[in-house]
Every structure is written in structure tokens, then in C-alpha cells.
LODREN-887407 format. One record per residue (C-alpha): residue number from 0; x, y, z; residue in one letter. Coordinates in nm, 2 decimals. Each point is the difference from the previous one (the first is absolute). Layout:
<sites>
<site NUM,<X,Y,Z>,A>,
...
</sites>
This chain:
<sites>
<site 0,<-2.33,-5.68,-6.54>,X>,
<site 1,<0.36,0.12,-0.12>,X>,
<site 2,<0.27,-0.26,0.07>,X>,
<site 3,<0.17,0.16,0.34>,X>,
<site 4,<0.33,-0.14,-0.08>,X>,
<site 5,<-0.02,0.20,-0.34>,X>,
<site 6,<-0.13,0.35,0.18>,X>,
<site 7,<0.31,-0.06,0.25>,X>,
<site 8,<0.22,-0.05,-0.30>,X>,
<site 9,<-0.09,0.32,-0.20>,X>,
<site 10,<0.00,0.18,0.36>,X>,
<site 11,<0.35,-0.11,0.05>,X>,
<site 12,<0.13,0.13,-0.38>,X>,
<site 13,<-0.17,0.32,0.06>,X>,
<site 14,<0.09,0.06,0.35>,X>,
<site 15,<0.44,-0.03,-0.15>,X>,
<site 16,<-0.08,0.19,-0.30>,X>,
<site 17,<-0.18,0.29,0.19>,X>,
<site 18,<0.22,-0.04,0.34>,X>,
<site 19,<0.32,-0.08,-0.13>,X>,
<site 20,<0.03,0.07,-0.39>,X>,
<site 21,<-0.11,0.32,0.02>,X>,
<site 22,<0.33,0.12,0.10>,X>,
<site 23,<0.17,-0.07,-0.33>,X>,
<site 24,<-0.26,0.32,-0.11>,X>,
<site 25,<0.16,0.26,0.17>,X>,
<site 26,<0.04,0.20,-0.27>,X>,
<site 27,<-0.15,0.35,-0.10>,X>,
<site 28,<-0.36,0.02,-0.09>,X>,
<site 29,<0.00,0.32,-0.28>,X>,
<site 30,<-0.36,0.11,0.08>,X>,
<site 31,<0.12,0.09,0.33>,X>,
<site 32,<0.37,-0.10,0.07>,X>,
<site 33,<-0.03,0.09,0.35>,X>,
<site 34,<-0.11,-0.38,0.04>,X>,
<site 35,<0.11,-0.30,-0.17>,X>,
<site 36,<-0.17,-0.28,-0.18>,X>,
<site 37,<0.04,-0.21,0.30>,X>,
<site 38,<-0.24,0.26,0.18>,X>,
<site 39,<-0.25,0.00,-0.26>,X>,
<site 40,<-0.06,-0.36,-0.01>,X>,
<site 41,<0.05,-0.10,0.40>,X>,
<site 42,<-0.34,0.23,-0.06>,X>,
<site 43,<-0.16,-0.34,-0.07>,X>,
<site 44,<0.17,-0.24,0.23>,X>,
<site 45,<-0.34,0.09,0.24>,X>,
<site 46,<-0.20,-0.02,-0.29>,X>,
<site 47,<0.11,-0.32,-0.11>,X>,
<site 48,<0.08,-0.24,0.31>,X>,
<site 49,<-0.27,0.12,0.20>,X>,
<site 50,<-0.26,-0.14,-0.22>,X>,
<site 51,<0.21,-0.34,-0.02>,X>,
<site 52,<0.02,0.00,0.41>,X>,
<site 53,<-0.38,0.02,0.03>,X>,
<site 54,<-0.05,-0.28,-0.32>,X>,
<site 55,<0.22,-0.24,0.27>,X>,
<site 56,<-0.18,0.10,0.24>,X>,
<site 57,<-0.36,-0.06,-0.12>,X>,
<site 58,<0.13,-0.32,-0.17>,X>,
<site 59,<0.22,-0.15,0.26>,X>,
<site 60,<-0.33,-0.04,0.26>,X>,
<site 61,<-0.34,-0.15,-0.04>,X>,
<site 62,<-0.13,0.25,0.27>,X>,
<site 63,<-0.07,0.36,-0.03>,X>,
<site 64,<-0.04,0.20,0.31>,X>,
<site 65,<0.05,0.39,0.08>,X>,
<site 66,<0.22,-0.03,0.27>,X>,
<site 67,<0.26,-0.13,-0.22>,X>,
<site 68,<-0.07,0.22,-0.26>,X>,
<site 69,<0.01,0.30,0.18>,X>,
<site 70,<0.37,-0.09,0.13>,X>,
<site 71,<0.06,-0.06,-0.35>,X>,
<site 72,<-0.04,0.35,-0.10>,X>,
<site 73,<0.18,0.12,0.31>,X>,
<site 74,<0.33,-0.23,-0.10>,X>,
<site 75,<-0.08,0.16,-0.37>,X>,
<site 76,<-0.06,0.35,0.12>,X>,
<site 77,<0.35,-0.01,0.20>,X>,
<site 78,<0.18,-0.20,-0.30>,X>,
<site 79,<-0.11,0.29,-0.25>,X>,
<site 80,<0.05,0.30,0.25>,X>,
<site 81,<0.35,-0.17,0.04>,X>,
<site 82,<0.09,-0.05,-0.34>,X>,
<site 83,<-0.13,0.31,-0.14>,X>,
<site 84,<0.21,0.24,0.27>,X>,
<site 85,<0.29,-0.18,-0.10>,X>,
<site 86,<-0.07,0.05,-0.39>,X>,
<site 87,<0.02,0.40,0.09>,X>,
<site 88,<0.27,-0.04,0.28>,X>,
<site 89,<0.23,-0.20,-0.22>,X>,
<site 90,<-0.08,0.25,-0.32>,X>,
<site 91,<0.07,0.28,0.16>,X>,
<site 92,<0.33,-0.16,0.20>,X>,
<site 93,<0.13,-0.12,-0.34>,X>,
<site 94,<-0.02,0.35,-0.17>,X>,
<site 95,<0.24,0.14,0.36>,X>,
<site 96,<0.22,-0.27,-0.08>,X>,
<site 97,<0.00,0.06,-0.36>,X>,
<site 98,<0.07,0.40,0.03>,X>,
<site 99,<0.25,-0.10,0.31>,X>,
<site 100,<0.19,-0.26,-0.24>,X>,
<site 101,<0.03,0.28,-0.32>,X>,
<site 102,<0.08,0.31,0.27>,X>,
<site 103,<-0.28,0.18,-0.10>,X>,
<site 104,<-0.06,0.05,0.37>,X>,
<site 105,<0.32,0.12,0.24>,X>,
<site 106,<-0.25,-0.11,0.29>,X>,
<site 107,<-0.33,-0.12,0.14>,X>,
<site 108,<-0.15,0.10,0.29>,X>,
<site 109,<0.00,-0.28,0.21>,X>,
<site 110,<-0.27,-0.03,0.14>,X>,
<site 111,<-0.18,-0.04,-0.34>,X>,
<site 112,<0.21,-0.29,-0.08>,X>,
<site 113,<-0.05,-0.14,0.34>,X>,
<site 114,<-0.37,0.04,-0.01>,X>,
<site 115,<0.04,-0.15,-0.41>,X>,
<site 116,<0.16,-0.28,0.16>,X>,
<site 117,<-0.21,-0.13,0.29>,X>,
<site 118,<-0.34,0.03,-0.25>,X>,
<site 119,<0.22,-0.21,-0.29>,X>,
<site 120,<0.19,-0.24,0.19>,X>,
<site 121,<-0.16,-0.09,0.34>,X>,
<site 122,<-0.41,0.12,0.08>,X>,
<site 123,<-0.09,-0.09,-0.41>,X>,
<site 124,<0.19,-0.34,0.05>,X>,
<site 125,<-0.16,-0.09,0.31>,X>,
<site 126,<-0.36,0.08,-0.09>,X>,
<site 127,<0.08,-0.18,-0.36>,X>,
<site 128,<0.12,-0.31,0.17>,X>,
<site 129,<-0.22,-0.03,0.33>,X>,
<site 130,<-0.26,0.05,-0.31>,X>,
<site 131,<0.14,-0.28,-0.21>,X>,
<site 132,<0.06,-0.27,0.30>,X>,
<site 133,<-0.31,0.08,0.13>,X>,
<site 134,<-0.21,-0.12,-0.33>,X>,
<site 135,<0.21,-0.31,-0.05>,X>,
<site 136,<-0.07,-0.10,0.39>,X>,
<site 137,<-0.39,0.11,-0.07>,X>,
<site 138,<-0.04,-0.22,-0.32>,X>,
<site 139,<0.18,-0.31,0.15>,X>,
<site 140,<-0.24,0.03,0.31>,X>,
<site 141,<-0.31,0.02,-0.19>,X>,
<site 142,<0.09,-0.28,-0.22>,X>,
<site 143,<0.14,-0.25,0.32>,X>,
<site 144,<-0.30,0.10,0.16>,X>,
<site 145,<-0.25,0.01,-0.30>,X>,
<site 146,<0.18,-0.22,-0.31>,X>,
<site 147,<-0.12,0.04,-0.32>,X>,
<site 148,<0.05,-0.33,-0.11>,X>,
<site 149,<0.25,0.07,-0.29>,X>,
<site 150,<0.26,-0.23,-0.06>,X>,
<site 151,<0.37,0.13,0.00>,X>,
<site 152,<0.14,0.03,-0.35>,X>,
<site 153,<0.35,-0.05,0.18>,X>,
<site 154,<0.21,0.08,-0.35>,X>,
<site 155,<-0.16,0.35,0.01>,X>,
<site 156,<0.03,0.05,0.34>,X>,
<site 157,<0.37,-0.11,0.00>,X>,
<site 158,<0.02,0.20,-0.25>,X>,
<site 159,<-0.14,0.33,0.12>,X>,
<site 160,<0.18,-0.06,0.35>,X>,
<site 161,<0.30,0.02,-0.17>,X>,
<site 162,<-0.07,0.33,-0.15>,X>,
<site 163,<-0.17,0.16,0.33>,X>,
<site 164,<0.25,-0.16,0.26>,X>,
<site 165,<0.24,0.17,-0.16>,X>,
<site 166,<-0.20,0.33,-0.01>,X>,
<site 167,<-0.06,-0.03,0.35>,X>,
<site 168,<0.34,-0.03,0.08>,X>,
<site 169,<0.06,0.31,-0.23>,X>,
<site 170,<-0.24,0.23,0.15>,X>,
<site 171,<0.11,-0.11,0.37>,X>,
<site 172,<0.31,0.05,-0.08>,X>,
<site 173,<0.05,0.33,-0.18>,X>,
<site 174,<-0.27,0.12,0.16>,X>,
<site 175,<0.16,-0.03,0.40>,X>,
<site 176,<-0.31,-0.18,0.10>,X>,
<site 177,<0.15,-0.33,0.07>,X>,
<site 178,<-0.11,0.04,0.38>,X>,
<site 179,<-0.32,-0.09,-0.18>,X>,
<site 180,<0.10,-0.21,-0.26>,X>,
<site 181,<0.23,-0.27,0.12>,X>,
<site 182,<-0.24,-0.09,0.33>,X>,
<site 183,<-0.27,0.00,-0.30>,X>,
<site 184,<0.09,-0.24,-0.23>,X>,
<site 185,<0.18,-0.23,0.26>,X>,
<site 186,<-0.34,-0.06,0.20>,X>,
<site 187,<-0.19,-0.05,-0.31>,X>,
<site 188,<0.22,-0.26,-0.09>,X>,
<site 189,<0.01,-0.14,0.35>,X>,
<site 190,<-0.41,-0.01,-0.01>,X>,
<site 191,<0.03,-0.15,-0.31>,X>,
<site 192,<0.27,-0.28,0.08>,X>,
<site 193,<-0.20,-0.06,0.37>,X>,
<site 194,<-0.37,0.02,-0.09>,X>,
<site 195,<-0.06,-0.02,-0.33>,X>,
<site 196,<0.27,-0.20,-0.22>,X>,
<site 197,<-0.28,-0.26,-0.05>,X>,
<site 198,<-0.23,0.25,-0.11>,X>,
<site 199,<0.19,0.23,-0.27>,X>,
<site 200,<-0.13,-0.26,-0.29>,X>,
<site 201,<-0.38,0.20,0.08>,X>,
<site 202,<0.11,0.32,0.15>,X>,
<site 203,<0.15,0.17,-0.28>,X>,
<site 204,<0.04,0.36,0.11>,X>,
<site 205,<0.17,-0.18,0.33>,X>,
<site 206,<0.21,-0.14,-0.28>,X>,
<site 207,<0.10,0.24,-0.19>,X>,
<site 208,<0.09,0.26,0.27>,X>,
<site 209,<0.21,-0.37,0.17>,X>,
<site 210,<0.21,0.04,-0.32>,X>,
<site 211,<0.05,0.35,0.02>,X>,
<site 212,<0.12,0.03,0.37>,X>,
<site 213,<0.17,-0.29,-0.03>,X>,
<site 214,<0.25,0.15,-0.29>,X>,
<site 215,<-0.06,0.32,0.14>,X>,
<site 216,<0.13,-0.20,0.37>,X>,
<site 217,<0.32,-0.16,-0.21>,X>,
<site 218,<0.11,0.35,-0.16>,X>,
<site 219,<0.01,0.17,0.32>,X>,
<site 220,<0.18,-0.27,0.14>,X>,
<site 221,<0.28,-0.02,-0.31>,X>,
<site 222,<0.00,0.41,0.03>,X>,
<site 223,<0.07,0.03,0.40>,X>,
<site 224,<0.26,-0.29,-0.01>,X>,
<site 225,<0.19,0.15,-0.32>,X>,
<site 226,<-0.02,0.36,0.11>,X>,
<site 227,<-0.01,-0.12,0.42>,X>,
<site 228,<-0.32,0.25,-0.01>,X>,
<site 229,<-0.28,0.19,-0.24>,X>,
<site 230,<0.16,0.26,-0.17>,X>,
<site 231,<-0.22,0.12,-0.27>,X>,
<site 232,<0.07,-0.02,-0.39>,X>,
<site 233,<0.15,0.33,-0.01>,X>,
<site 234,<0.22,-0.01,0.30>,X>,
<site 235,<0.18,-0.25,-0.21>,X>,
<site 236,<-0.01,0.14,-0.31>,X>,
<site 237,<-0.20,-0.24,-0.18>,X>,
<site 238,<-0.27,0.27,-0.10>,X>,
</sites>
């Protein structure tokens, strides 16, 4: 049986490179340079962490029942139809900024850019997000309720909690979906301070996704004291 701790470590690397890092590729792809490299490769994010969700998933329970599998591939279904509208919102918004910024275009019609908007910023966002809470909160039932009896390797799961707390707090963030987010990763941490703080040593998903929200939790709270609310990245210039 894989090690969970590892699975949530690699999950937690390639959930900042293909969530986050990607970013740093916004640059022309010449086969098409309609799109950028960014584009070409978030083609894989599904491709890759989906896969990774369902290896948590199978490993992180000794029980195996269709009920939970079947909302498993709900949460999935809505976590790809999410991410994929926003690869093709976000594409297509970036090339209207981009023609906007060199005055290529004298004007829009705004209702395009409005319509651009709400598919790239908010309805892709919220379908992405409810999709990626939603697995986290399935795979620490079905391993409180069913354990698999894998010890916590607490230096990988430290150290992957690191990484995903703070892509958490990234995606919350710049995405507007902190209504989600912050209430999120506070109970999470609550349940696991409360209920479970004796049981982390053998509940290593619990464990790892504790250390996430928990430096997910402490960002949010530096972030709103420093800038007295959640302004994104960009609003203050930092991206």
C-alpha cells in the first residue's frame, strides 16, 4: 500500500506547481500564440491531480463502498468542469487584456468582457473550489470513519502542509472565494484541535489537510490584519 503521507506530499508539490506556478508561463505558445504556455500545460492540471485525489482516496480507507465513490466522481466531475471553464475563460480574458494593454482594440463590447469575466473570475472559481473542499472533506470522512491504519509520517505531512496551506490560501484568495475558504479551513482545524488531536498520529490524511488549513488559517489571518481585509494579489500589485 503507498505511504499516504508521501501521496499527500507529491499532491501538495503538484497542486502549487500546476495551481500557482503556472502563472510564471504566461508567455506566447508559437504553434498558436493565441494561447500561452500556461494554457497548454493547465491542460494537465485535471489530468494529473485527479488521479492523485482518487490514489488518497482509495488508500486513505480500508472500506470501499459505491455511495462514496459515486460522490467522489460528482466532487471530481464539478472540480474538472470548474477548472477546465476557467482554463478557456482566463485564455480568452488574458488575450482582451493583452490587445486592450497594446491598443490594438479602441473598445470592447461590453458585454463580452462582462460575460468573459463572470465565466473566468466567479462561476469557474466557485465550481473549482466547492470541487476541491468537497474532496478534502470526503477523504477525511472516509478515513475518520473507515481508518486505514497508516501511521502519519508527520515530517512529510508537515512538510506538504506547508506547501498546500499556502496554495489554499492562494487560490482562496486570488480567486474571491474566500466566503468558502476561510470558514473551510478554520472548521477543519477546529475538528481537528476538538475531536481528533489525539488521533492525527494514525489519521494521516486528517493530518496532512490539519497542516494545511492551519497555515492556510494563519495566512489569512496575517493578510486581513495587514491589509484590514482580502484584497487579492493583484489589487495590490504584487502580481
Amino acid at each position: 500500500m503507498k505511504s499516504i503521507s508521501f501521496l499527500a506530499l507529491m499532491f501538495s508539490m503538484l497542486s502549487l506547481v500546476f495551481f500557482i506556478l503556472l502563472v510564471f508561463l504566461r508567455i506566447p505558445f508559437p504553434p498558436f500564440p493565441l494561447i500561452s504556455y500556461q494554457d497548454v500545460f493547465d491542460i494537465l492540471t485535471p489530468l494529473v491531480l485527479i488521479p492523485i485525489y482518487w490514489l488518497l482516496f482509495r488508500c486513505s480507507s480500508s472500506r470501499s463502498d459505491l455511495a462514496s465513490e459515486s460522490i467522489f466522481m460528482i466532487l471530481a466531475s464539478l472540480w474538472i468542469q470548474g477548472q477546465g471553464m476557467h482554463l478557456a475563460a482566463n485564455s480568452i480574458n488574458n488575450l482582451i487584456s493583452g490587445l486592450a494593454d497594446k491598443q490594438l482594440i479602441d473598445k470592447f463590447p461590453i458585454d463580452v468582457v462582462r460575460l468573459t469575466y463572470f465565466f473566468d473570475e466567479i462561476l469557474s472559481h466557485y465550481l473549482w473550489h466547492l470541487g476541491v473542499v468537497g474532496l478534502a472533506v470526503l477523504l477525511i470522512y472516509r478515513e475518520w470513519r473507515y481508518p486505514a491504519g497508516q501511521k502519519t509520517v508527520w515530517w512529510a505531512a508537515i512538510a506538504g502542509g506547508l506547501l498546500y496551506g499556502f496554495t489554499l490560501f492562494t487560490i482562496f484568495l486570488e480567486g474571491q472565494t474566500i466566503i468558502i475558504g476561510i470558514p473551510f479551513v478554520c472548521l477543519i482545524v477546529l475538528f481537528s484541535l476538538i475531536w481528533s488531536l489525539n488521533h492525527l498520529g494514525q489519521k494521516p490524511v486528517l493530518a496532512f489537510f490539519f497542516v494545511s488549513c492551519l497555515v492556510a488559517a494563519l495566512f489569512f489571518a496575517v493578510w486581513g490584519l495587514y491589509w484590514g481585509g482580502f484584497p487579492q494579489f493583484s489589487d495590490v500589485g504584487l502580481i
